[in-house]
N, C-alpha and C positions, 0 to 999 in steps of 0.2 A: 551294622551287625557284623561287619567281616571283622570289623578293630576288636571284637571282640572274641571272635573267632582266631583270630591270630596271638592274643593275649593269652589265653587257657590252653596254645600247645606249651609254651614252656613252662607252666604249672605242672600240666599232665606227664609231661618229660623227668623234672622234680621230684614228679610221687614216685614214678616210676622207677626213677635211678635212686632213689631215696632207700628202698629195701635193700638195694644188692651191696650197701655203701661200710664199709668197715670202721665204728665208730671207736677211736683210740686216745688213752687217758696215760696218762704215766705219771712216778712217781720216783724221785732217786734222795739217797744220801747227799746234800750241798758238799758238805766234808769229805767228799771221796776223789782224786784223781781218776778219773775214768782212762787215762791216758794210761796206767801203770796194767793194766789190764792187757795181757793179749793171746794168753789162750783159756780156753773150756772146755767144758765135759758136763755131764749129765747126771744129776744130782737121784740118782736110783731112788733114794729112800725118799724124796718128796714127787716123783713122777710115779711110783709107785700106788701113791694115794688118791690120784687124779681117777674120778668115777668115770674116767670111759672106755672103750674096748682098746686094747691091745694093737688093734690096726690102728686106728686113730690117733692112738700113742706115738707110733713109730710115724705115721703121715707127719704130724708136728713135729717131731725132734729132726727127721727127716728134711724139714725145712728152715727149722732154725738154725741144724750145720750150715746148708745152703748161704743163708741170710748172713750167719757170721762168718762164716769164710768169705766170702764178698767183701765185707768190711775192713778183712786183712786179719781177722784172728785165724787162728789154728787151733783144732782141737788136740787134745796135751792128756796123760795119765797124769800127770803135775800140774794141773792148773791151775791160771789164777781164777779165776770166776766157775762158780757150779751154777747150770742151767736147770731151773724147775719148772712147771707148770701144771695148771689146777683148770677145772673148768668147770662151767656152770650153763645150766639152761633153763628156759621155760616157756609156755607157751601164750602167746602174743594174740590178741582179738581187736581188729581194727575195724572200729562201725566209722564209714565218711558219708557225709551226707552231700551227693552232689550239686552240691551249691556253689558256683562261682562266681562273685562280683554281685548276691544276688540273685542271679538268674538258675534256671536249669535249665539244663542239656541234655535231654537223653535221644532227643532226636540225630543229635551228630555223633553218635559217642556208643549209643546200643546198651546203657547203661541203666537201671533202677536208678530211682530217688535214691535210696540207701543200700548200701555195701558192706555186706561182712566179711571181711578175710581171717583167714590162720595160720599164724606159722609159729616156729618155733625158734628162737631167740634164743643165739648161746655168748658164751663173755669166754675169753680164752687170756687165761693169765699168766706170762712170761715175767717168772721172778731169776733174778742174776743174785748170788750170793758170791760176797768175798770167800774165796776159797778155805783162806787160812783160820779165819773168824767163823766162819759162816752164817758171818750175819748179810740181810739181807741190803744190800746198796741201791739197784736198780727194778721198780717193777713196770712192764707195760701190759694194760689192758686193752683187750679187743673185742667189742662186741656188735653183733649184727645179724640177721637171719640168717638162719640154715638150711642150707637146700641138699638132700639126700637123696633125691633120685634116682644116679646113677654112680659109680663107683669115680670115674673122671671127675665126674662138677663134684665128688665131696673131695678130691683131691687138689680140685681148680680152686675152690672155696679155702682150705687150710691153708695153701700159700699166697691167699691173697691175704688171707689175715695175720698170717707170722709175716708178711711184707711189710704190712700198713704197722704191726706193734714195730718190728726191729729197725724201721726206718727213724723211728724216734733215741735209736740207739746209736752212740752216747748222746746224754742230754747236748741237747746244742746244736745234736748234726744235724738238723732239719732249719737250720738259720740260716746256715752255710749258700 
């Protein structure tokens, strides 16, 4: 009984670490020199249309100068790349049925047979537009639970997720 006991902590570790985790997708131009890119700015007319508050706005772009200054860009009134970004949410209903290997656990664990949780699930989309074109070259998506609580953890939260998208920025630098 202990091997099994030692086996369902790092499952339960898993689930756990599994919500807080920023799930990241991206999409670019193959035809684009990423290289010829090296300053930005913030594309008003499509950050404009993003449905969320005004703080939340500035939290995000707030962290994506962060993120691409790091990189080595510089933000520019001339730039090559315009930053935009859209977001999306919804809400999330997870029934687990504590069953592990078979067995149940609630004696060790202080848990129900069955578990419903809720949360609410948002996707945060960083699109890079050639500036001159403006068409669109570079997108990275971010999606993962949202925790609102407190004014900090929704601060903590935005640049863990403009980290995990801009980290995939340029295509490639995550091979490196």
């Amino acid at each position: 009984m202990k091997i099994n006991k030692l086996l369902l902590l790092p499952i339960i570790a898993l689930v756990i670490t599994s919500c807080n985790s920023v799930r990241v997708a991206t999409d670019y131009d193959t035809k684009v020199n990423f290289n010829q890119y090296k300053t930005f700015a913030f594309y008003k007319k499509g950050i404009d249309k993003a449905s969320i508050s005004d703080l939340d706005k500035k939290r995000i772009m707030r962290a994506v100068e962060s993120e691409l200054v790091a990189k080595g860009m510089t933000k520019s009134s001339s730039p090559d790349i315009l930053v935009s970004l859209f977001t999306k949410s919804r809400e999330r209903v997870n029934i687990d049925d504590n069953m592990f290997g078979g067995f149940y656990y609630p004696q060790y664990y202080g848990m129900s047979r069955i578990r419903v949780s809720q949360h609410t699930e948002g996707t945060l989309f960083i699109d890079l537009l050639d500036a001159k074109k403006k068409d669109l070259v570079w997108q990275g998506i971010g999606t993962g639970a949202l925790k609102t609580t407190s004014v900090e953890q929704k601060e903590a939260r935005v640049k863990e997720f403009v980290h995990a998208i801009i980290a995939k920025y340029p295509p490639g630098s995550d091979k490196k």
